[in-house]
N, C-alpha and C positions, 0 to 999 in steps of 0.2 A: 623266596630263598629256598625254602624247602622243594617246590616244584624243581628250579632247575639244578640242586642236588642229586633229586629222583632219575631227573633225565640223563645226566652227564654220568651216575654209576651204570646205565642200562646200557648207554651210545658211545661206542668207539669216540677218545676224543675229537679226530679229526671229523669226523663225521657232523658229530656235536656242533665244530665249526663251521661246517657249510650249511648245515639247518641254519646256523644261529645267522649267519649271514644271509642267504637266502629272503630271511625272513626279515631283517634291514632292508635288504631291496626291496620286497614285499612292498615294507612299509612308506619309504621312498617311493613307490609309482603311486600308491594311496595318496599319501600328501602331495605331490605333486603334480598328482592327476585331478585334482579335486582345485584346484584355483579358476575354473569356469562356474560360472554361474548364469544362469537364463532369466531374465525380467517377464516376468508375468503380467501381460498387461488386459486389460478385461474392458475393452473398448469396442465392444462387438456385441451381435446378441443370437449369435449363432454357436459361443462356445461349448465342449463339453463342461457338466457338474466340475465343482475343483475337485472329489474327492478323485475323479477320471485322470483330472491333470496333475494330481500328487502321483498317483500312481504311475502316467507316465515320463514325470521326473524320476520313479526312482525305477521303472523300466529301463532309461537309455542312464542310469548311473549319477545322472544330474544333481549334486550335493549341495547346492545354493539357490536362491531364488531372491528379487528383488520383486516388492510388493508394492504400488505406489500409494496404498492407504488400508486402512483397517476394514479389509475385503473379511467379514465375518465367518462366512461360509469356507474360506479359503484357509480364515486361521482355525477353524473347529477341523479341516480336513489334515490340518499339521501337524496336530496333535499326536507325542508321540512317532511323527517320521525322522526324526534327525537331521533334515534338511536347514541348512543353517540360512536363516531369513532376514533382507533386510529390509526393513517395512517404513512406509513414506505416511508425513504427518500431511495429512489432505491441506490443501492450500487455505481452503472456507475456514480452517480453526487457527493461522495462525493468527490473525493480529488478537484474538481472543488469549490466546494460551500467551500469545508475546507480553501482555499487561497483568494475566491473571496465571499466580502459583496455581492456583485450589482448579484451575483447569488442568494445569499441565498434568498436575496430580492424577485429577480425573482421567484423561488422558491413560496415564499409564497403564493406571491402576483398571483401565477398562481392555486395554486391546493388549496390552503385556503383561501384565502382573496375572491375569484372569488365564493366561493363557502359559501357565508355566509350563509346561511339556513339552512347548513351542520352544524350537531352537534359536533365539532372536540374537542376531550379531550387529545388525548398524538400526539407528534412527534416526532415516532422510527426513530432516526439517527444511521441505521445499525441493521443487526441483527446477533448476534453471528459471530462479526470479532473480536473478543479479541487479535489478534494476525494474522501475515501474511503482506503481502502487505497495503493493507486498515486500516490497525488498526490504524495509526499514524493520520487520518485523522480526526475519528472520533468524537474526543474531541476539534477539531478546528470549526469542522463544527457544532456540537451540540450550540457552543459560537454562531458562527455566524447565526443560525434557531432560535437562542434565538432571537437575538438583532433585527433582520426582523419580531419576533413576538410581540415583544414590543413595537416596531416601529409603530405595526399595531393597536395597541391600545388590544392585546389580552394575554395578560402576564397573565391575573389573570382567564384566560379563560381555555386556551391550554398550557401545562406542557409539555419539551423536556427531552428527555431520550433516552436510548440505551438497545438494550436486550443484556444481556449475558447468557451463561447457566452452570453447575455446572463444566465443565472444569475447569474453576478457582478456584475450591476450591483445600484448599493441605490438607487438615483435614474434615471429615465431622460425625465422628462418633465418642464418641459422639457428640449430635448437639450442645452443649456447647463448643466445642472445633474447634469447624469451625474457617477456616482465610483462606485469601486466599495465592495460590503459588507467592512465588518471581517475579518468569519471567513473572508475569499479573500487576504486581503493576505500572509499567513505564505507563500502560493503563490505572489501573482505577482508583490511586491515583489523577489526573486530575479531572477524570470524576465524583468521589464520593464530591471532592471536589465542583465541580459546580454544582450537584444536592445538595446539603445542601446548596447552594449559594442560589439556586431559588426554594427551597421546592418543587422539585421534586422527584419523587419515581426512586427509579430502578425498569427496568421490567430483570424479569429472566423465560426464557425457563425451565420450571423443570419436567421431566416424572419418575415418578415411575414408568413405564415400562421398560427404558432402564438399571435404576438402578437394575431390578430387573433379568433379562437378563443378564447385564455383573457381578450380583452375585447371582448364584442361590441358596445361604445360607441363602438369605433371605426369611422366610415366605412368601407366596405370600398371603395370608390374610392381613399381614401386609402391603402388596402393595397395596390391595383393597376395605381398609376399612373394612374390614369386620373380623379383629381381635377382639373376646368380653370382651378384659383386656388391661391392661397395657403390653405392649411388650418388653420396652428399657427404663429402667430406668435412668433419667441422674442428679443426684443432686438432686432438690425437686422436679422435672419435671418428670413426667411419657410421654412415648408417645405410643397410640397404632395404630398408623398409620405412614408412608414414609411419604408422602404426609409433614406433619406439622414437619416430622426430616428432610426434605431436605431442607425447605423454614424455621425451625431456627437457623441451622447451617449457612445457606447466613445471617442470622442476626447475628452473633455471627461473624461472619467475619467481616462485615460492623463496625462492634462496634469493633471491634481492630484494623481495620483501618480509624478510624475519621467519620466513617457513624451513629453512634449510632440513630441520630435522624431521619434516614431517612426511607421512609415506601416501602414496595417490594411490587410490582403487578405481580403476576404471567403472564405472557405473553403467554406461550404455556403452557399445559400439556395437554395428552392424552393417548390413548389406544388403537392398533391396535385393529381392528375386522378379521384379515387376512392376510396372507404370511410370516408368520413365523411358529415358533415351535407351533402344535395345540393342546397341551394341554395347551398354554400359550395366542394365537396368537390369540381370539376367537370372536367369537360376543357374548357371555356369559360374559365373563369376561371383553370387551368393555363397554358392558352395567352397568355393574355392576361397575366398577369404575367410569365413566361418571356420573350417577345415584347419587351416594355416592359423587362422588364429588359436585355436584350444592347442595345437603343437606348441605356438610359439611362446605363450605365455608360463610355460613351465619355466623360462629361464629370466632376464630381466633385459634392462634396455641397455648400450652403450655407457650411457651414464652412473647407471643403475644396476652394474652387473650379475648383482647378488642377489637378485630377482627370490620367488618369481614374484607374476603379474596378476595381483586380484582382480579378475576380470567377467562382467557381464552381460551377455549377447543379446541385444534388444531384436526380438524377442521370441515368445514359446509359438505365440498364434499368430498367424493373418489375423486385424481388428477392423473389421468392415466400418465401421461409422467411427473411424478416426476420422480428420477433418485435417486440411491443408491437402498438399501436392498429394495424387493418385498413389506415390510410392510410401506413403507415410502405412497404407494400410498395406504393405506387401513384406514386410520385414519379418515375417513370421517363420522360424524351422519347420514347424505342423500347421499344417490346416484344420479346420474346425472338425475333421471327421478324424483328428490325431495320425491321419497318413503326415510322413513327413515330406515336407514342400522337395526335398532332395535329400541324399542319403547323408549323415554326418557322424561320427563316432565321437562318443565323448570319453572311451574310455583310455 
């Protein structure tokens, strides 16, 4: 109060007003500039130290990160950056922490609690186990990484959740007609229910890549943004982009199964630059969706127009000894000497 007293006798009102405006807008490209986020993923053994790769997160402005387990070195180099982190509960501890509080406890109280200077926003319990061995665990264990976060006095802090990825959907096109399949529901009717319990978001893995891959009837314009109309008309809803039909069809499912109120963070999507088909598999077209995407995600989908889109680009590095198809390890913005794989602005 006193400060802008000080300033409004010193500054021509009007003046006063365009500062003060100005600085709205300021604040507006801050917040809005800031809903990207990059996955760190550490499946390689050629990367730089992490204290290398905090730094060049906050080099190119990078204000989020997604961690996929309590990487030590990586939470000691976070300390203090302000980077807001969402950190993954390792798969090997859930069916332990799913039957045992006094783990989940341990848990916290070892890679969160220890680490308060760390700016932690989500804890992913699992990632894309919808189904399999693990799956039953999930939903036990997420209860119990709640009640240890609560515990901790950090409930209105740190949000728990689970990734899944569009496997689960049985309908997706149109994106008005999304739900998911039968044989997922024993998994996420729990799960949907205890994220609207604690206004949590679901995080979901989504790549218009792969969708575009396993159907090549799809425009690839329409995968990469770069469609100049309406593509797929669905009701009063035009959509000329994948991207915003694949993340509202996961609303359109949520809403027919008791989630209506609940918000998606994107948790993975990206773009190989490499080891696939190469009119498809490109640094061209990496770029070029990447790019489009941190634009696009400022505002929200069709459905969802009040946007924007928590959204995060899998991922920082090429990871040499990932496993599966060649493009799994090409997804990378940086290569392991932190040159970037192709030029990207994130600010």
């Amino acid at each position: 109060m006193m400060a802008k007293s000080h300033v409004s006798s010193q500054v021509p009102s009007t003046v006063y007003k365009l500062l003060l405006l100005f600085g709205i807008v300021m604040a507006t490209f801050t917040t809005t500039g800031a809903q990207i986020g990059v996955c760190y993923g550490t499946v390689a053994n050629n990367l730089p130290p992490p204290q290398e790769v905090i730094s060049l997160y906050n080099q190119h402005n990078i204000k989020r990160m997604r961690l996929y387990g309590p990487n030590r070195d990586a939470l000691e180099a976070l300390r203090g950056s302000n980077i807001e982190l969402m950190l993954g509960v390792e798969h090997e501890s859930l069916q332990d922490i799913s039957s045992n509080q006094a783990s989940a406890d341990d848990w916290v109280q070892n890679n969160v609690v220890n680490y308060g200077d760390v700016n932690f926003k989500y804890i992913a319990v699992g990632n894309e186990i919808e189904s399999g061995s693990l799956a039953p665990f999930v939903g036990p264990a997420m209860e119990k990484i709640q009640n240890a976060i609560s515990q901790a006095g950090l409930a209105n802090k740190i949000k728990v959740s689970t990734a899944v990825h569009p496997i689960i959907l049985q309908d997706s096109f149109p994106p008005s007609k999304g739900s998911f399949k039968q044989e997922y529901r024993d998994f996420l009717d729990p799960i949907i229910g205890f994220l609207v319990g604690n206004q949590s978001p679901l995080l979901v893995n989504m790549y218009s890549y792969f969708s575009y891959i396993d159907d090549r009837g799809i425009n690839i314009q329409y995968a990469l943004f770069t469609y100049p109309s309406v593509l797929v008309s669905d009701g009063q809803l035009g959509y000329q982009n994948l991207f915003d039909a694949l993340l509202d069809a996961h609303y359109s499912a949520l809403e027919k199964a008791g989630g209506s109120s609940l918000k998606i963070v994107v948790s993975e999507t990206g773009w190989p630059s490499a080891g696939g088909d190469d009119q498809v598999t490109t640094i061209e077209n990496a770029r070029i969706y990447n790019s489009n995407l941190i634009k696009h995600v400022k505002s929200g989908t069709p459905k969802k127009p009040e946007g924007p889109i928590e959204t995060y680009i899998f991922a920082m590095f090429n990871e040499n000894e990932k496993s599966g198809a060649e493009t799994e390890k090409n997804f990378g913005l940086f290569l392991p000497t932190k040159d970037p794989v192709y030029p990207i602005d994130f600010n």
